[in-house]
GUMI-89500 format. One record per residue (C-alpha): x, y, z. Coordinates in steps of 0.25 Angstrom, whole numbers, plus 5000, padded with zeros to 4 digits. Layout:
    xx    yy    zz
     X     Y     Z
...
//
This chain:
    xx    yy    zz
  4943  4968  5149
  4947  4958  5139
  4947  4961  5122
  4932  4953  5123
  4926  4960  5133
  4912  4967  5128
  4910  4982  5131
  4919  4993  5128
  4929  5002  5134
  4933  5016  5134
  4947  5020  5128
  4953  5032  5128
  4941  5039  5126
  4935  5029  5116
  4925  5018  5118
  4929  5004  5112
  4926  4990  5115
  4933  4984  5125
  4939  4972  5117
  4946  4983  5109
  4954  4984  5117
  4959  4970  5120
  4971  4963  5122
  4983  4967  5115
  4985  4953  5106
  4971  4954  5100
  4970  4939  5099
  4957  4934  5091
  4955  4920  5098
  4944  4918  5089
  4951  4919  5077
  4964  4909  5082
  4955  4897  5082
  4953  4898  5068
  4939  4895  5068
  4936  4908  5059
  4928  4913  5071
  4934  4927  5074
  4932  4935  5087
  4919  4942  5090
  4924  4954  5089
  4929  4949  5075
  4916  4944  5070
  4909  4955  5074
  4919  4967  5071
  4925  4974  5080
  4918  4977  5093
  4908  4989  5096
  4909  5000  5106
  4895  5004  5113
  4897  5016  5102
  4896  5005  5091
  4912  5009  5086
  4920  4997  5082
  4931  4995  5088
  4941  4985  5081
  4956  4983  5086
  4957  4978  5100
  4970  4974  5100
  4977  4988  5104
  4977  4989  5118
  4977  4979  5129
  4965  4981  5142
  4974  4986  5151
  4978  4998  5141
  4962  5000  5139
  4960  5000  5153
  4973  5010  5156
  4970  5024  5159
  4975  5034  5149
  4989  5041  5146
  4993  5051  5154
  4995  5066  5150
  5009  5065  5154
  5011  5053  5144
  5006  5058  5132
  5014  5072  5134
  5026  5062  5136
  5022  5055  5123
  5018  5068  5116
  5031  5076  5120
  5040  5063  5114
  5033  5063  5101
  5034  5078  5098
  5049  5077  5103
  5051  5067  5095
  5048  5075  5084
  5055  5087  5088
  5066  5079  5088
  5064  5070  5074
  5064  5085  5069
  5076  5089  5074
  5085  5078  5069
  5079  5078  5055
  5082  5093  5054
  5098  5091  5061
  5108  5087  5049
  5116  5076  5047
  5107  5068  5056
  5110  5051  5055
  5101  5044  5044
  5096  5037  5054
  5091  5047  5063
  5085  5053  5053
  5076  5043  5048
  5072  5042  5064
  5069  5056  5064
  5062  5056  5050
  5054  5043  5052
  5051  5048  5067
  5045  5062  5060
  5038  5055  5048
  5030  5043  5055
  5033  5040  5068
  5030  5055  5075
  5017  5055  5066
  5013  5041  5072
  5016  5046  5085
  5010  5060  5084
  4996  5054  5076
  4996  5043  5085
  4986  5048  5096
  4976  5055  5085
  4976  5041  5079
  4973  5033  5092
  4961  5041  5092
  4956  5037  5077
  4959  5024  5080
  4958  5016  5091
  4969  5003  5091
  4982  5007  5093
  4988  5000  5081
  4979  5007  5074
  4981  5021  5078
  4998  5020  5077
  4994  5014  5061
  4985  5026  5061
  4997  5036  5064
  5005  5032  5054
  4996  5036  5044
  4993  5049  5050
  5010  5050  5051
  5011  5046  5035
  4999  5059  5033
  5005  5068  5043
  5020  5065  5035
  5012  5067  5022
  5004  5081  5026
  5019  5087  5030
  5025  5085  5019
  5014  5091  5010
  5013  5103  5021
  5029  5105  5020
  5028  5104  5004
  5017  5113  5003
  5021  5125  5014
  5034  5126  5014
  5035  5131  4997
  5025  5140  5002
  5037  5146  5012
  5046  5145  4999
  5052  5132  5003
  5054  5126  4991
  5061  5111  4997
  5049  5109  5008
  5052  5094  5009
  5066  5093  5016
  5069  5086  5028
  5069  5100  5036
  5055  5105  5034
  5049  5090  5034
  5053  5087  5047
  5049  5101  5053
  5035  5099  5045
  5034  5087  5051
  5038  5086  5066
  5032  5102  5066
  5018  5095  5061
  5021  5082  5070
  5023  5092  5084
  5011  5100  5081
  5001  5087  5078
  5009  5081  5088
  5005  5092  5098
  4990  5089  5097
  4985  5078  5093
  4982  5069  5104
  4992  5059  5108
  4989  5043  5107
  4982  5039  5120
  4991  5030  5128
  4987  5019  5139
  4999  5022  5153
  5006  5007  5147
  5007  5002  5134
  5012  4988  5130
  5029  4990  5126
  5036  4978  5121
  5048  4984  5129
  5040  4983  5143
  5031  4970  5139
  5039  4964  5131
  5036  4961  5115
  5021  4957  5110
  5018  4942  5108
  5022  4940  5092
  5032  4952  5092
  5044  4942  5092
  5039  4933  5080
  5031  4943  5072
  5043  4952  5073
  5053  4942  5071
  5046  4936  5058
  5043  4952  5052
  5058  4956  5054
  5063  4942  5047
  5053  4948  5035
  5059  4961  5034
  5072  4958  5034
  5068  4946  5021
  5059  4959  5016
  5072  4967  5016
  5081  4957  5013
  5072  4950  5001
  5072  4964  4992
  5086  4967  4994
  5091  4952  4989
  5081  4953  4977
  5086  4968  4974
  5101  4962  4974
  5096  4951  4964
  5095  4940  4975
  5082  4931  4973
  5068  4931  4982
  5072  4921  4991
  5072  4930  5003
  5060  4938  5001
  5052  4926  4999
  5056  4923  5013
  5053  4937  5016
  5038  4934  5013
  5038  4920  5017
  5039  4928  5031
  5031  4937  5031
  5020  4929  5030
  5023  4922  5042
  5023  4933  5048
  5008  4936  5043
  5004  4923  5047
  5011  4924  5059
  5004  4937  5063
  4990  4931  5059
  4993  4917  5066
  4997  4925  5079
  4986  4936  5077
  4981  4934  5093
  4993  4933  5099
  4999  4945  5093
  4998  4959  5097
  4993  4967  5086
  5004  4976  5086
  5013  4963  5085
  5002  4960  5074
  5003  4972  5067
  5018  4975  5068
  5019  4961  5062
  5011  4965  5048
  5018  4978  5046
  5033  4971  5047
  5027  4959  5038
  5021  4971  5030
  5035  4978  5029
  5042  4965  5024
  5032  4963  5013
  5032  4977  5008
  5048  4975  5009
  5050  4965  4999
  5045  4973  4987
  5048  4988  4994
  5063  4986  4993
  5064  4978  4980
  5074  4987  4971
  5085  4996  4976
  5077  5008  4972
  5062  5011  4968
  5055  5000  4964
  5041  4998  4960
  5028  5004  4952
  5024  5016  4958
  5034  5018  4968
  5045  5023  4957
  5036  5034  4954
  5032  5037  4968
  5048  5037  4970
  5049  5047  4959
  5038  5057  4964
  5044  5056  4979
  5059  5060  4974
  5052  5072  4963
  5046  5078  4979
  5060  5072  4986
  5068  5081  4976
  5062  5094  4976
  5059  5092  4992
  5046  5097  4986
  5033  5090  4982
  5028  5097  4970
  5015  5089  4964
  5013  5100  4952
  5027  5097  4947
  5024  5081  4948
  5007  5082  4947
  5006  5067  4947
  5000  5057  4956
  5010  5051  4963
  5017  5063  4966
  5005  5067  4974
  5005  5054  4983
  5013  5061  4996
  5016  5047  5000
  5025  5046  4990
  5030  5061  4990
  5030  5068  5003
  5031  5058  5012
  5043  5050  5007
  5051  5065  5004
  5048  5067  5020
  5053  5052  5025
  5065  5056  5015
  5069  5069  5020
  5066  5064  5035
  5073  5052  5036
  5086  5045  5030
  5077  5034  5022
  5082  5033  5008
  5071  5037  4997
  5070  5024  4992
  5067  5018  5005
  5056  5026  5008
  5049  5021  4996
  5053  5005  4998
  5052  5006  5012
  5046  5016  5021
  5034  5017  5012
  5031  5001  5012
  5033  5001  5028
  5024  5013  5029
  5014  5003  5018
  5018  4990  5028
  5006  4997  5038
  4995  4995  5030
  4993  4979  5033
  4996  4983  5048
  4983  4993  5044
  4975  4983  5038
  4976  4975  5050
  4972  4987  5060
  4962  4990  5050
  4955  4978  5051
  4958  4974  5065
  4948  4985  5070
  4937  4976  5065
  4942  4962  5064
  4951  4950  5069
  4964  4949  5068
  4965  4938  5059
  4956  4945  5048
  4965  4960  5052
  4978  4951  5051
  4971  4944  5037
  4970  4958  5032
  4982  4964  5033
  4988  4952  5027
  4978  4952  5014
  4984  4967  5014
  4999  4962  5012
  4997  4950  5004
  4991  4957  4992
  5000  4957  4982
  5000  4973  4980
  5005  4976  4995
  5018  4969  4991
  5020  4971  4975
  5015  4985  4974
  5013  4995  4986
  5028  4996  4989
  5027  5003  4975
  5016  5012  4980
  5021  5020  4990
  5009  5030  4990
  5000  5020  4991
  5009  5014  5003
  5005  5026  5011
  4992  5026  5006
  4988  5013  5012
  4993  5016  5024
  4985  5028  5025
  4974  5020  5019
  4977  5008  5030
  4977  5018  5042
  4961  5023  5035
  4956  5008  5039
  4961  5008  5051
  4955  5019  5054
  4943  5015  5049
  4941  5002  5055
  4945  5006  5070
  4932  5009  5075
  4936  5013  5089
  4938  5029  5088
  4929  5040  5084
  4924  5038  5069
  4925  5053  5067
  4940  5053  5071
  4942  5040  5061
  4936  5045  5050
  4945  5058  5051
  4959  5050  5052
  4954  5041  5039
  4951  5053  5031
  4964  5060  5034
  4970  5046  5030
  4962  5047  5017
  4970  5061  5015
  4982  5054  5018
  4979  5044  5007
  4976  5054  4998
  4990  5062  5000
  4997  5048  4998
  4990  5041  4986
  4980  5045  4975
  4975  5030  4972
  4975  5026  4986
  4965  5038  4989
  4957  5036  4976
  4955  5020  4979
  4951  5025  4994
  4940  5035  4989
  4934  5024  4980
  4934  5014  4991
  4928  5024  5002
  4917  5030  4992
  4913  5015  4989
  4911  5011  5003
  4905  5025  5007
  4894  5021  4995
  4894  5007  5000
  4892  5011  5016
  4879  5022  5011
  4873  5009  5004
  4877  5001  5016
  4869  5010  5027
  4858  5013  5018
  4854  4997  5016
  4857  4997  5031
  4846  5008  5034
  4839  5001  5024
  4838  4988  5031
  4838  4994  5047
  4823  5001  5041
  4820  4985  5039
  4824  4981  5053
  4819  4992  5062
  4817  4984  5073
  4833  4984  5074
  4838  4993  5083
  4853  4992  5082
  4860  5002  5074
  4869  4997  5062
  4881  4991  5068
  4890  5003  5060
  4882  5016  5061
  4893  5024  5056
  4903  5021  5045
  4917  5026  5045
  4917  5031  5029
  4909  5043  5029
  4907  5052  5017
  4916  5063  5020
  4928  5052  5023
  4925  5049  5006
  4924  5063  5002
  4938  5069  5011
  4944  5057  5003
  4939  5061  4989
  4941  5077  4991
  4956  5074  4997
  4959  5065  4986
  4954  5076  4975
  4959  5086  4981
  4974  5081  4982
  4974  5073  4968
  4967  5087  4964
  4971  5101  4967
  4984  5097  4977
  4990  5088  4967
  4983  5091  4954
  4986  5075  4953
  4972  5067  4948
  4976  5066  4934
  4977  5052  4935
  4964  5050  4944
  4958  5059  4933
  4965  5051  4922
  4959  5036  4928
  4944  5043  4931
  4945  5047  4917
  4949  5034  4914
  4939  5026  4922
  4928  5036  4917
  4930  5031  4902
  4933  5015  4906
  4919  5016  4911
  4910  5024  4902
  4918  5017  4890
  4920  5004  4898
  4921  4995  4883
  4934  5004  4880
  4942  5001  4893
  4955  4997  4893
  4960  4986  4903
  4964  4987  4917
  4974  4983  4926
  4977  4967  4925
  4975  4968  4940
  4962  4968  4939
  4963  4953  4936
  4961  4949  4952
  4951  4956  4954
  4935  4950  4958
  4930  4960  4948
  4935  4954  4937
  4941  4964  4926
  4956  4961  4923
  4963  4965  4910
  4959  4957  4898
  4970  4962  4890
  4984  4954  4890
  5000  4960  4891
  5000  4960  4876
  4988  4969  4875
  4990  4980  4885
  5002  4981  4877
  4997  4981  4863
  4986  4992  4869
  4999  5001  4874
  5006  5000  4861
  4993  5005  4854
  4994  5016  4866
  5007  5020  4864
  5007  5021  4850
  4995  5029  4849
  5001  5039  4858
  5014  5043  4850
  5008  5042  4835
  5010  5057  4834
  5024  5057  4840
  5029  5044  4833
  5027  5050  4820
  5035  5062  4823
  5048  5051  4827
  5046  5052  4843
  5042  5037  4841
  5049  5025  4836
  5040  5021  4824
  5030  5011  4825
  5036  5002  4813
  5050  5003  4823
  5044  5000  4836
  5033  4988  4830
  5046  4979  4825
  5047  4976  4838
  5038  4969  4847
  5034  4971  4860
  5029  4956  4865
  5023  4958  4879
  5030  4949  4889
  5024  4939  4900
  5027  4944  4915
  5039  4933  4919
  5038  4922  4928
  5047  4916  4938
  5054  4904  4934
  5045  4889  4941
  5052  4889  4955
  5055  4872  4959
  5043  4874  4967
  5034  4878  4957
  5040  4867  4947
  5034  4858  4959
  5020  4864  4955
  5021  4863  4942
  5024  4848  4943
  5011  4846  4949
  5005  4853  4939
  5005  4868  4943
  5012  4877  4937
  5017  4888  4945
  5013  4899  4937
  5001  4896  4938
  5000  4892  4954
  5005  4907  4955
  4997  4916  4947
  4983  4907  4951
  4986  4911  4966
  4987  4925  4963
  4976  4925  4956
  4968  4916  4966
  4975  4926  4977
  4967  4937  4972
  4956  4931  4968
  4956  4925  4984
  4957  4940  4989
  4945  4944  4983
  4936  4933  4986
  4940  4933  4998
  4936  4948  5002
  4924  4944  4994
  4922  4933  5005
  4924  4942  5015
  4914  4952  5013
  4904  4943  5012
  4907  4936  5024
  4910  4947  5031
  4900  4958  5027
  4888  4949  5021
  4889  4938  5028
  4892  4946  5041
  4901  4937  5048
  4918  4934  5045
  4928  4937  5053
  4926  4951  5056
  4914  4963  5054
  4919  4974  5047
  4916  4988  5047
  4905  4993  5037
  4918  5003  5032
  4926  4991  5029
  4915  4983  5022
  4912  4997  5013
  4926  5002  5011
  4928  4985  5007
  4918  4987  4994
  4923  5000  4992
  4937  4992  4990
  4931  4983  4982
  4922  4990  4974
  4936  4997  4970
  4943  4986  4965
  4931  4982  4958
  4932  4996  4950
  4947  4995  4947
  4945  4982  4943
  4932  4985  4932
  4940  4999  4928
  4951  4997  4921
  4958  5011  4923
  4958  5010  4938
  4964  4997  4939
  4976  5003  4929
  4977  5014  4939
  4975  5007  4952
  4977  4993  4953
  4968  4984  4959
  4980  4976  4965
  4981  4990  4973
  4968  4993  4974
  4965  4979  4983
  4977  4981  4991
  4971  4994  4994
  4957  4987  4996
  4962  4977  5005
  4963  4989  5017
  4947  4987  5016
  4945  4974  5012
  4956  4964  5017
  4949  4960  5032
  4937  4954  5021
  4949  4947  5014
  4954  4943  5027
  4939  4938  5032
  4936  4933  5019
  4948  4923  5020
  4945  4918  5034
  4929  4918  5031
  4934  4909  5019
  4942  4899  5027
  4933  4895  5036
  4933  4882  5031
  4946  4880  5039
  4940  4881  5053
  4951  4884  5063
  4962  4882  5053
  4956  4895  5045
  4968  4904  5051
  4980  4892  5048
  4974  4894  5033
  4973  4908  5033
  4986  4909  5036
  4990  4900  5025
  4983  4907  5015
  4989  4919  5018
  5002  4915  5018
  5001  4907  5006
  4992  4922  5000
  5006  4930  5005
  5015  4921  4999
  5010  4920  4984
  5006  4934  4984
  5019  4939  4988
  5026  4931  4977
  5031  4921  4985
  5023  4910  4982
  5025  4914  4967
  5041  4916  4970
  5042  4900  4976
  5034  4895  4964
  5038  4904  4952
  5029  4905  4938
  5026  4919  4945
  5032  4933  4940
  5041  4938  4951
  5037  4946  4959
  5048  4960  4964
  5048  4956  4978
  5053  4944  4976
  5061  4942  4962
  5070  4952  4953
  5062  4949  4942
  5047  4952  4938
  5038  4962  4930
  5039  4971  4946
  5053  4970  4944
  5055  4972  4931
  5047  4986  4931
  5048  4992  4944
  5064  4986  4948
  5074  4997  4946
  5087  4992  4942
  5102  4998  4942
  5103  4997  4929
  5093  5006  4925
  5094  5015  4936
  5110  5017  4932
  5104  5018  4916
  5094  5030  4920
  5105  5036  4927
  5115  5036  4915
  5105  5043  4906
  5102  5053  4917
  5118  5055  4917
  5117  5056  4903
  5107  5065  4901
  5113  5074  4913
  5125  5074  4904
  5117  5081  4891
  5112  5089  4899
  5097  5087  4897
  5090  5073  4898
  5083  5067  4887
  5068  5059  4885
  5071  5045  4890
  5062  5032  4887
  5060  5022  4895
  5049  5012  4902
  5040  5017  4913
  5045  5006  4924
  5061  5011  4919
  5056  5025  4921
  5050  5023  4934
  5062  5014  4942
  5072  5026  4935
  5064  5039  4937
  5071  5047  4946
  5084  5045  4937
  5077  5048  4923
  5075  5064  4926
  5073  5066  4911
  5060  5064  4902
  5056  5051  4902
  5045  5043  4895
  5042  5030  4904
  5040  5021  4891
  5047  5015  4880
  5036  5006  4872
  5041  5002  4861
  5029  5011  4854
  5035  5024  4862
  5050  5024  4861
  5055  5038  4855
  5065  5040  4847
  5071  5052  4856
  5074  5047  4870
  5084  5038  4877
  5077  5026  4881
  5080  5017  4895
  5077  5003  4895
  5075  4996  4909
  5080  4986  4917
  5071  4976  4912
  5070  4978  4899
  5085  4977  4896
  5086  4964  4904
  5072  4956  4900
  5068  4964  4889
  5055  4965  4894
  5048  4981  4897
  5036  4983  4905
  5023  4992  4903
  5012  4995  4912
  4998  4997  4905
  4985  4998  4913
  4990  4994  4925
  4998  4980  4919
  5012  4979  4917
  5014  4975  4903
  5029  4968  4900
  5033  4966  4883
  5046  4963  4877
  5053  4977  4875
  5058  4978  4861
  5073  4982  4864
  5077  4980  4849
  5068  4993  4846
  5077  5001  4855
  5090  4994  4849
  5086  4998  4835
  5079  5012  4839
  5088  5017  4850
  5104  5019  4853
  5108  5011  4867
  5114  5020  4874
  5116  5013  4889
  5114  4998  4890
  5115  4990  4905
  5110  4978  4910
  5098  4985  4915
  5096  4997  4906
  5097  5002  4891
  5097  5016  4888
  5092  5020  4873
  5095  5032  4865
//
């Protein structure tokens, strides 16, 4: 039976069509010849059982393994009995002391991830029926089984009157106890007698190439970052991206000749590498968020406790940043650091491999292949979520929840369990990610009850038509939106007593929309997006507005001398700077000759970029959902949870508030889980002008999209900022880059105020504060604007500061960079510690 044969087939218990089942290299002859006419089973979505399930991966197992009788008893003991000794024995060693870093790391990692994937591997084979799909599966139930541990072991054992649960001794019991007993019953993955083993066969066709070309990437991923942290140009992470998208066009040129695990090992390395190159900028923590997440994971490292009523804040209730990194710590050998700037963005490295399962269940390779890329070219995948380590895991979590949604070929009862247990897994991980999430699933609910009611109305019309709808059943149900809102209430609510700030942006939101003439501005992001809005104020404005803040809020204290006076600080201005630009490269000096400068060449593509992103999923749905024909028919979920996603931006966009506390850069990353196969059809439905050189453009346009978004374009040019992956300059680096320099300046005051004997206030900028935080233990204000300096603290001057005399601000979501009045501190304050990177005031 070949992948095109009609009919269906029985497996493992399951109905299916037959051509799910096809050949292992998946090829889409329709698609090669470029013409833009994809396979039948593209056009018209995934095939149909005689039950009416769709079906959509048949690239998992070859005929002969559909045709194979079923694992023997004797097998899946053998396979049952090594996995629970396995444990057993990952226990053992990380229980015995003195043990070999590197055994240890095995053992933990073993214990952590790969005994859960082993152990939740057969439950997921029956939520999901492609193989790829249920191993991706299993390592999200693996990340919530870690998570649900860890909580148990920091919750029981103080009840026992343990009062350090979180050691590497009751972890690794907790875990390979709860790993045995699961282990013990769940069912185990169902197994054909012979399996395809590269040992036996040889390697897949494509593994040589697509693994030679990755590992040349990671070593430029690694390589690039450590030259640039030494003080060494870009010129070797430019080649680092300059090969990985090769690499991308390599695995979209080869799409029906490579196996999809060949296909998807292939995006998951090219992943990795990109995530690399910002990940391990900085010999430390470096970055936005992570610094606090870093921060909040050493407060539960330190007490070997997790204790949210001593900490009640946000982040400190997002276990993905807590729990989980204290177990990989206290498991393995991994240094802290590492597990921040590389486990976590590996762990993140899956979600493009997800999209692409995600949107294979229903559609071509190209447009699965198109979708993942769309996922990793968008600017916020490389220069932000390295620094969002619990929205990392979110998104896996999130990613594993389409997947699951899409793969029609297992009972939908069984599907819609495993997404809401991923829903609870997002809520233990992230707040926003689960807010965002109820949002989009409450809009599409909404919008699938309007859908089935016009539906209803219009079969009353056609009576004569006997066919039932093509979807009678939809996978969101009521009680999947509700399990999200009451788990997300509940933890942020009674567990953690941690919604002040969802509380404080409702509140917010309320008063921006019954007062909507008094709102303030939103984030500039809001610039790109198709619903207009965008900040009309300038950088002089917001700060002018700030000053007025500031000032407002320390009248009464000023007065008593806790200020500097106003007549003191106005004698010296506060001129906001312009963000700096990289100097006209030879090759942009060519532009210019001809008339272009290369500033401008460079900020028109990133604004055509966006521009192109959003009319091009405006093109897609049309095509696709109005006009009923594309590349691929999606499922009525995908079409709903699509509006629901972009009904969301439209909101942050026309709502100031939100788009200060959840960007819209982040929000459309988020968004493209749902909406980036439209993106992806939109682009080929838009090219058809090409005729059979459609697919030769596309990948052109990709490569040329991957190269400017990543800096690279912007890098060869220059009249760009630089950008932290690939220079040692910038407004990223001059924030978020922790120097030597200062870190050896917060250490001399902790030395100092250890040798008083109690520490004093000290002042200093919020960015200062957040790259020194675990060094200053005292009482710290995280500003020093010229309008709030005290009179009665030592006060730290960055990195940055000393060196450009520039000082950075963020206000309503925008980074705000002035000339910091340094002769207001010389006239006001006694220098006390003075280096090429810091200044200590007294």
């Amino acid at each position: 039976m070949t992948s095109h044969d009609a009919g269906t087939t029985r497996r493992h218990g399951t109905r299916v069509p037959s051509w799910a089942v096809g050949a292992e290299t998946d090829p889409d002859p329709a698609e090669d010849d470029g013409t833009g006419n994809a396979p039948e089973h593209g056009r018209r979505g995934a095939g149909r059982s005689r039950s009416g399930r769709r079906a959509g991966g048949r690239d998992e197992a070859s005929p002969a393994d559909a045709a194979a009788p079923g694992p023997r008893a004797g097998d899946l003991l053998h396979g049952r009995l090594a996995a629970l000794l396995g444990i057993a024995l990952a226990c053992v060693v990380e229980m015995l002391p003195g043990m070999p870093a590197v055994v240890l790391t095995a053992a933990g990692l073993w214990l952590l991830f790969g005994a859960p994937i082993a152990v939740w591997r057969g439950t997921a084979s029956r939520v999901v029926f492609t193989r790829d799909g249920s191993l991706l599966l299993a390592v999200g139930l693996a990340i919530i089984t870690d998570l649900v541990v860890a909580l148990a072991v920091n919750t029981v054992l103080p009840l026992a009157g343990v009062e350090r649960p979180l050691t590497r001794v009751y972890l690794a019991g907790a875990t390979a106890l709860t790993l045995i007993v699961i282990g013990a019953f769940v069912p185990e993955e169902e197994r054909a007698e012979r399996r395809r083993s590269w040992l036996r066969d040889g390697l897949p066709p494509g593994a040589l190439p697509v693994g030679s070309l990755a590992g040349v990437a990671l070593v430029l991923s690694v390589a690039g970052p450590i030259r640039l942290n030494n003080g060494f140009g870009g010129s070797v992470s430019v080649a680092a991206f300059i090969t990985i998208v090769t690499l991308l066009v390599l695995l979209m040129a080869r799409r029906g000749r490579y196996p999809v695990a060949v296909l998807e090992t292939g995006l998951f390395l090219a992943a990795a590498a990109l995530l690399l190159l910002n990940s391990l900028r900085g010999w430390s923590i470096t970055g936005h968020d992570i610094q606090r997440e870093y921060e909040f994971f050493r407060l539960t490292l330190g007490g070997s406790l997790w204790d949210v009523a001593t900490y009640p804040d946000a982040y400190n209730a997002c276990l993905s940043i807590t729990l989980l990194p204290v177990s990989v710590f206290r498991l393995t050998a991994i240094p802290d650091v590492y597990i921040f700037k590389v486990l976590l963005p590996l762990l993140f490295a899956l979600t493009p491999v997800l999209v692409h399962r995600a949107v294979r269940n229903v559609a071509p390779h190209l447009v699965s292949l198109l979708s993942a890329v769309f996922f990793m070219l968008f600017p916020t995948f490389l220069s932000d979520m390295t620094f969002l380590g619990r929205q990392e895991v979110a998104f896996v979590l999130l990613g594993c929840g389409m997947v699951v949604l899409t793969d029609s070929g297992r009972p939908l009862r069984a599907r819609r369990i495993a997404f809401a247990v991923l829903l609870a897994g997002i809520t233990l991980s992230h707040y926003s990610t689960i807010y965002v999430v109820i949002i989009i699933l409450g809009v599409a609910f909404v919008t699938d009850l309007i859908w089935r009611l016009a539906q209803r109305c219009k079969d009353k019309r056609a009576r004569k038509r006997k066919q039932r709808p093509v979807e009678a059943r939809s996978f969101l149900t009521w009680w999947i939106v509700a399990a999200a809102v009451a788990m997300a209430l509940v933890w942020a609510g009674p567990v953690t007593h941690t919604s002040g700030q969802l509380q404080s942006t409702l509140r917010s939101v309320a008063q921006e929309i019954t007062n909507p003439g008094q709102a303030r501005s939103g984030s500039s992001d809001t610039s790109y997006s198709i619903f207009g809005g965008g900040s009309s104020m300038t950088a002089q404005q917001r700060l002018s507005d700030y000053r007025d803040e500031t000032v407002k809020a320390t009248v009464t204290d000023r007065a008593d001398g806790t200020y500097l006076s106003l007549k003191t600080v106005d004698a010296y201005p506060t001129p906001v700077v312009p963000e700096q630009n990289m100097a006209v490269t030879s090759a942009g000096r060519v532009l210019e000759a001809v008339g272009l400068k290369a500033i401008t060449v460079n900020s028109l593509l990133r604004q055509v970029t966006a521009g192109l992103l959003q009319l091009l999923l405006i093109v897609g749905v049309i095509v696709i959902d109005i006009g009923r024909r594309g590349a691929f028919r999606p499922l009525r979920d995908q079409t709903t949870l699509t509006i629901g996603a972009v009904a969301l931006l439209g909101i942050l966009t026309v709502v100031p508030q939100l788009s200060v506390d959840y960007g819209v850069l982040r929000a459309f990353q988020q968004g493209l889980f749902f909406f980036a196969p439209f993106i992806a059809a939109g682009m080929l439905s838009a090219l058809r002008w090409a005729g059979r050189r459609r697919v030769v453009v596309v990948y052109a346009l990709v490569a040329a999209l991957f190269l400017d978004l990543t800096g690279v374009v912007p890098k060869l040019l220059g009249g760009y900022p630089p950008q932290l992956q690939l220079s040692n300059a910038g407004q990223y680096y001059d924030v978020y880059y922790p120097s030597t320099e200062e870190r050896m300046a917060a250490y001399w005051l902790s030395q100092r105020f250890a040798a008083e004997g109690k520490p004093s206030l000290v002042q200093t900028d919020r960015f200062t504060f957040n790259r020194q935080q675990t060094l200053l233990t005292g009482p710290v204000v995280g500003d020093i604007f010229p309008t709030v300096l005290r009179t009665d603290s030592y006060l730290l001057l960055g990195t940055s500061t000393v060196r450009t005399g520039r000082l950075s601000f963020s206000y309503r979501g925008d980074l705000v960079t002035y000339r910091y009045p340094v002769g207001l501190l010389d006239r006001t304050k006694n220098e006390i510690y003075s280096s090429e990177g810091a200044r200590i005031y007294r």
